[in-house]
N, C-alpha and C positions, 0 to 999 in steps of 0.2 A: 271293414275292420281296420280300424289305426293303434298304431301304436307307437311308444315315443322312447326314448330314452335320454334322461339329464339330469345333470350334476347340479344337484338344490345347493347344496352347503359342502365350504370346505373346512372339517373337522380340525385335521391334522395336517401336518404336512406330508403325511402317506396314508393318510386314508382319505374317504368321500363313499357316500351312500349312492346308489343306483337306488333307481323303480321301474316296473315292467308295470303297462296298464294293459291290460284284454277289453275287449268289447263287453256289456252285461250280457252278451249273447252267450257266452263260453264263461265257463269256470276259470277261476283266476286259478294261475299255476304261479309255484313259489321256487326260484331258482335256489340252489345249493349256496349256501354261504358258506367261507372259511372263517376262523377262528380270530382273524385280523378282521371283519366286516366288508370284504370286498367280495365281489361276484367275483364266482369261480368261473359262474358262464359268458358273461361280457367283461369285457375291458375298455377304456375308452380308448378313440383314436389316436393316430400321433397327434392332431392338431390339439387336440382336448389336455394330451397328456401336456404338449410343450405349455398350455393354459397354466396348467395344474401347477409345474417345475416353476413358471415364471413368479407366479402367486406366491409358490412356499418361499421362494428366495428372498421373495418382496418384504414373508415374514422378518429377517432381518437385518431388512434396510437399516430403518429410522435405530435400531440399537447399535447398528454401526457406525453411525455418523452421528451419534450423541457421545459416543465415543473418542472421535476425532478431535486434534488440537488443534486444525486449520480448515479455511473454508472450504477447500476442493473437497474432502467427503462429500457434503451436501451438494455441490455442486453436481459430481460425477453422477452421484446417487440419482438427483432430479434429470441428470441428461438420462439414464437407463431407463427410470422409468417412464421418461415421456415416449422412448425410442419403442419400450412395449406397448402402449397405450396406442403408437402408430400402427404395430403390426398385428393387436387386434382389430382396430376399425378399417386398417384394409383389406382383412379377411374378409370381412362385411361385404365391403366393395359396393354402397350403396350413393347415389346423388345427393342426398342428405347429406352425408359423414365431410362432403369434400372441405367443406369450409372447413370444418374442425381441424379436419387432418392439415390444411392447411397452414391453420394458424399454430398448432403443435410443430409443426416443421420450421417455423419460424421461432418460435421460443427457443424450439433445442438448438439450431443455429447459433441463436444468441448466446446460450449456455457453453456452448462448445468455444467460442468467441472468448469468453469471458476465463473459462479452461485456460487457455491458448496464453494468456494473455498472465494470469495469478501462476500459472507455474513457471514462468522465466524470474521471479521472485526466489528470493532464500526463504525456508522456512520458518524463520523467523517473522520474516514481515507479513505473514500471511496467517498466524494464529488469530484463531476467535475466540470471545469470551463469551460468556453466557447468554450475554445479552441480545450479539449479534447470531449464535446459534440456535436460537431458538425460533425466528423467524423463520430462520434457512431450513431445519428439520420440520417444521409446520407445513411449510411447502410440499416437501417430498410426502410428507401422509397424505396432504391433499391428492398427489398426483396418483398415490397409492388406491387410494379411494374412489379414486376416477376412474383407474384401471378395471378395480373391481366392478364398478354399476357399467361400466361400457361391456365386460364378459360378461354380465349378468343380462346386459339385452341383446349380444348375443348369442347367449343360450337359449332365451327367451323366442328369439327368433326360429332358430332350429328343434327347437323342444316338440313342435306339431305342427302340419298342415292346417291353414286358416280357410276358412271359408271368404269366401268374397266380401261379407260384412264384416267379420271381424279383422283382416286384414286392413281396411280402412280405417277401422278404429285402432289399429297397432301399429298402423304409419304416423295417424296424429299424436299417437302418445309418444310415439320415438320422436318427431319433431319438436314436441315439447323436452323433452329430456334432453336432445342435441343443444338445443335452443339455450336451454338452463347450463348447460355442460359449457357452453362459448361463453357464457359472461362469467362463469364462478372461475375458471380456469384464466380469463382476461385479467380479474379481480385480481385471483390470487398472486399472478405472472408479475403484475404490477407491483403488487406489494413485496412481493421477492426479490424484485429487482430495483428499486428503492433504497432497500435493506442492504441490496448486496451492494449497491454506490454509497450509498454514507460509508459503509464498511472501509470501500475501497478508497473514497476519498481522503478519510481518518490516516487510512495507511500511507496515503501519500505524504499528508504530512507530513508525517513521524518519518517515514524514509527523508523527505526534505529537511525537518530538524537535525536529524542522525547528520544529515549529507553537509549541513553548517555547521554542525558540533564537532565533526572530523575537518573541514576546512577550517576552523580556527582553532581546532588543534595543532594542525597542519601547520599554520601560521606561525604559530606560539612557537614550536619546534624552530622553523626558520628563522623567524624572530633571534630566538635562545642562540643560535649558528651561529646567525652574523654579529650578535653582541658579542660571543666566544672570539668571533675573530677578529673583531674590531678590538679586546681587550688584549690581542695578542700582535697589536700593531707595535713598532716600535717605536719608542718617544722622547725629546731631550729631559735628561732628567734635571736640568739645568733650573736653578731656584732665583728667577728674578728680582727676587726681592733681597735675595742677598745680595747684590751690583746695583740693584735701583731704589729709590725711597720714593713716596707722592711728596707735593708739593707744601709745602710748610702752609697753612693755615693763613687765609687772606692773602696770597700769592697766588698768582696768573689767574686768577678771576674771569677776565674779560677770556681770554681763550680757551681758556676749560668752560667757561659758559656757551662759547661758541660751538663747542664741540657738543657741548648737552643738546643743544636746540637742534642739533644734526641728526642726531641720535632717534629724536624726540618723534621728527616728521617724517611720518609715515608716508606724506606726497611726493618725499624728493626724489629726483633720479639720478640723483649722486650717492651711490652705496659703497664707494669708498672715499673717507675723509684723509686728505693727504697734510699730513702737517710738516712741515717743509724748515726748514734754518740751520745755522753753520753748526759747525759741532761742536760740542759744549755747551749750549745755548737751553739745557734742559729742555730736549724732546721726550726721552724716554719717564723722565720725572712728571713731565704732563700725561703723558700716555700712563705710567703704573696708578696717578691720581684717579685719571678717569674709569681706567678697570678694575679699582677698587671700589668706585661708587656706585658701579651696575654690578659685583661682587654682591655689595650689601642688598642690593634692588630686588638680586636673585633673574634679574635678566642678563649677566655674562656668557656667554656660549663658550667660549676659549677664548685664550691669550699667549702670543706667541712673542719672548724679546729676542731677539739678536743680541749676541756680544762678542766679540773677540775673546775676551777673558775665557770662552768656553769653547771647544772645539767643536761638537756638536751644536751649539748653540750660533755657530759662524756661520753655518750652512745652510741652504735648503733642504739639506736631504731627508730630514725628520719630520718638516713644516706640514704638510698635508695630515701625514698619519698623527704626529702630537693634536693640531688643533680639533682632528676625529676624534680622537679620546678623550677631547675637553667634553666636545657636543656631547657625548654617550652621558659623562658624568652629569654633565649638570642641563642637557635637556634629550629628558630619558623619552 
């Protein structure tokens, strides 16, 4: 006489059917049921019950991580349930199972890795759209689902004692169903992880843009500084052109042309043009000439005259910072 006891279907999240079978030798007896549909007379084991709890919680996963505004739901969710999918097929504890379990302990690795790695991130940079969520909650049903047919053959396994035939026909069907379980879970790991690298690559960028949008803010900021404080240099306020006039029209030709051709060559290695004669001899007349004609050109950078007539203007002490706030003005 054998007899079996196992969990076909899970209803609810607190209920499940039992069945007692008896031999055709004896009359079937009908156990006391309560008013909720659970035996009064059996209850399942712990190991059965922790089956039970892990299933109902499983119920809502995937509604809590469609929920979620960032990747780590689905993430954590896929590490849990692969973590249960472990601890049933090691209950098993069969040579078959090892590869699977194997390769599950690799994946959630990776998952845990990949954890480790999106929450040193602001939550910000870690939100998902729709697009990218729905690859990631397809996974975790898949794993959902894998949970389930793998407690389904182990129940199947404990549910009766096999006869020596049919034990061998229930090894080849479990090695088929393993067999199927390593590629669809290979498949899907793949594709998960795919999903979740463009994801993260995507992010990179956008951290990287963000990261140049704030360094040339950045800039702009220091930029703005040093123009504030270059505008706050002090300078002669001295009006050269009220002390000096250019050269009257067809006048010093040949050395204002000398000077242009100076100016002109970009090979020389003379980048200061020294004009040299006694005094009175209109230097500075040649010189206001020629910084009025790179004035008009719009290539003058600064111009700085000495005079006695100006007491400021006698000195070096202004020179440096005036001809800075020439360059600001007019080569921005």
């Amino acid at each position: 006489m054998e007899s079996g006891i196992g969990a076909d279907h899970i209803l609810e999240p607190t209920t499940f059917t039992m069945s007692t079978q008896k031999s055709t030798k004896h009359k079937k007896q009908h156990l006391p049921v309560d008013s909720s549909g659970s035996s009064s007379a059996q209850r399942p084991t712990g190991k059965k019950r922790q089956v039970y709890d892990t299933l109902n919680v499983g119920l809502d996963v995937v509604a809590n991580i469609a929920e979620g505004s960032d990747v780590l739901a689905p993430l954590k969710a896929a590490c849990r349930t692969t973590k249960s999918i472990l601890e049933v097929a090691t209950e098993i504890n069969k040579e078959e199972w090892i590869d699977l379990a194997g390769r599950l302990k690799e994946y959630m690795s990776a998952l845990e890795k990949q954890i480790t790695l999106l929450e040193a991130y602001p939550e910000e940079d870690i939100a998902v759209n729709e697009a990218f969520r729905q690859p990631l909650i397809h996974y975790v049903e898949f794993l959902e689902n894998m949970h389930d047919t793998i407690v389904d053959l182990k129940e199947k396994r404990n549910r009766s004692k096999l006869s020596i035939f049919k034990a061998f026909s229930k090894m080849k069907i479990d090695a088929e169903e393993i067999l199927k379980l390593n590629r669809d879970i290979e498949d899907r790991h793949r594709q998960f992880m795919e999903a979740l690298s463009l994801f993260t690559a995507l992010r990179i960028q956008n951290v990287e843009r963000n990261t140049k949008a704030t360094k040339a803010n950045v800039e702009t900021i220091l930029t703005d500084i040093d123009a504030h404080a270059i505008l706050q240099l002090p300078v002669v306020a001295f009006v050269a052109s009220s002390v000096h006039s250019p050269c009257l029209k067809g006048t010093r030709e040949a050395v204002l042309q000398t000077i242009y051709r100076w100016a002109d060559d970009d090979t020389s290695d003379k980048p200061i043009f020294w004009l040299c004669d006694i005094a009175g001899s209109g230097k500075s007349t040649v010189a206001m000439s020629a910084a009025e004609t790179w004035r008009k050109e719009g290539v003058l950078g600064g111009r700085f005259f000495f005079s006695i007539a100006n007491s400021e203007g006698s000195t070096t002490d202004k020179f440096c910072s005036t001809i800075a706030r020439d360059l600001v003005d007019y080569i921005p």
